[in-house]
N, C-alpha and C positions, 0 to 999 in steps of 0.2 A: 581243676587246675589246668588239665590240657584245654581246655576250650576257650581259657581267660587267655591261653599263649594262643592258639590256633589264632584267635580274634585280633589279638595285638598284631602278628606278624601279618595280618589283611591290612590291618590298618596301617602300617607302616608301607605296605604294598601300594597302598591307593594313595598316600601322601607321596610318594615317590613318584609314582605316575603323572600326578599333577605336578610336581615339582617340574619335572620333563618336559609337559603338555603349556604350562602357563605360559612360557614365552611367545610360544606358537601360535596361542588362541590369542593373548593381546594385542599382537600385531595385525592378526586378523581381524578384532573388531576395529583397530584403527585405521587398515586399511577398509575396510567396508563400508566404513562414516565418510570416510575421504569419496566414494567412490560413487555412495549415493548421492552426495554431495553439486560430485559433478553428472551424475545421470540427468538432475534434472535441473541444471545449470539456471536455478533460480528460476523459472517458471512460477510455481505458484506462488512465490513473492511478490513476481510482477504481476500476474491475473489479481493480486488482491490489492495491487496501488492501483491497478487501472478500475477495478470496480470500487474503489473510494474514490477516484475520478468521478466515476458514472453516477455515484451517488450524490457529491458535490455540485453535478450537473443538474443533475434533478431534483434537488430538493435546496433554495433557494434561501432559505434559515438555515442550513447545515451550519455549524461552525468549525471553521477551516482548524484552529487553531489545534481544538480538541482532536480533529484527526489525525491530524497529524501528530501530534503525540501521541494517541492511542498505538498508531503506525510504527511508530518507532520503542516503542514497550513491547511490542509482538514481531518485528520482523530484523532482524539482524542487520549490522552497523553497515557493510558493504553497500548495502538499498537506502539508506539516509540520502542520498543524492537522490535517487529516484523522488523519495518521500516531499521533498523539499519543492521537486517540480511541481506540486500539487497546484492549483489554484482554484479560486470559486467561479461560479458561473458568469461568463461575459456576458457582459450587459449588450443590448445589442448598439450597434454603433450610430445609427439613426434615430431621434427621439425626439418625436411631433406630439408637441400637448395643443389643444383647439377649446379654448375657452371664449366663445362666444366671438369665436370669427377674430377675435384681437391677439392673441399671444401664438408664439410662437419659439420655440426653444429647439433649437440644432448646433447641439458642442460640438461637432466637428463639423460644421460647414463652413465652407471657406468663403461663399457668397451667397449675400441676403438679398432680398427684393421685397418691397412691399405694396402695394396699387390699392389703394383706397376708393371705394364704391359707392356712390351717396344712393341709401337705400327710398328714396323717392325718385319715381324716374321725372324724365321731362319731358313738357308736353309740348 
């Protein structure tokens, strides 16, 4: 009988202690989530849109779409702006197709020229 009271009066000892202690340590971990938070002010949220960049860059089938949602399933709402800037890889801005010396295709040139060569010379 004295040991089931010894035990109890611990037990009510350690309930008390924490009673005391919980405020102390909640604020603590919500200060310390806060703090990691800003230790590393979004860094590797951004190394991981800038490396779905670099992926989208190089690999020329990616689909933008699924990254971007993938992105946004895994990196918290504040970086959706970032996520959004994604785009896929530019095309390059000059584009010469040569089909037998006759076509010629440039979307953005602002002036054509053509000079036709008669392939028999003269004598």
């Amino acid at each position: 009988m004295k040991k089931s009271a010894f035990i109890k009066k611990i037990a009510e000892a350690i309930i008390e202690c924490v009673r005391e202690e919980l405020p102390r340590l909640t604020s603590a971990r919500v200060q310390s989530s806060s703090a990691v938070r800003q230790e590393h002010n979004g860094a590797p949220y951004l190394r991981q849109i800038a490396a779905a960049q670099q992926f989208l860059d190089e690999n020329r089938n990616a689909d933008l779409a699924h990254v971007k949602c993938l992105l946004r399933r895994m990196i918290p709402e504040e970086y959706h702006g970032e996520i959004e800037k994604l785009h896929e890889r530019e095309d390059p801005k000059f584009v010469c197709i040569i089909n037998g010396g006759q076509n010629l295709i440039a979307p953005n040139a602002r002036q054509a020229e053509q000079t036709i060569q008669d392939s028999i010379p003269e004598k």
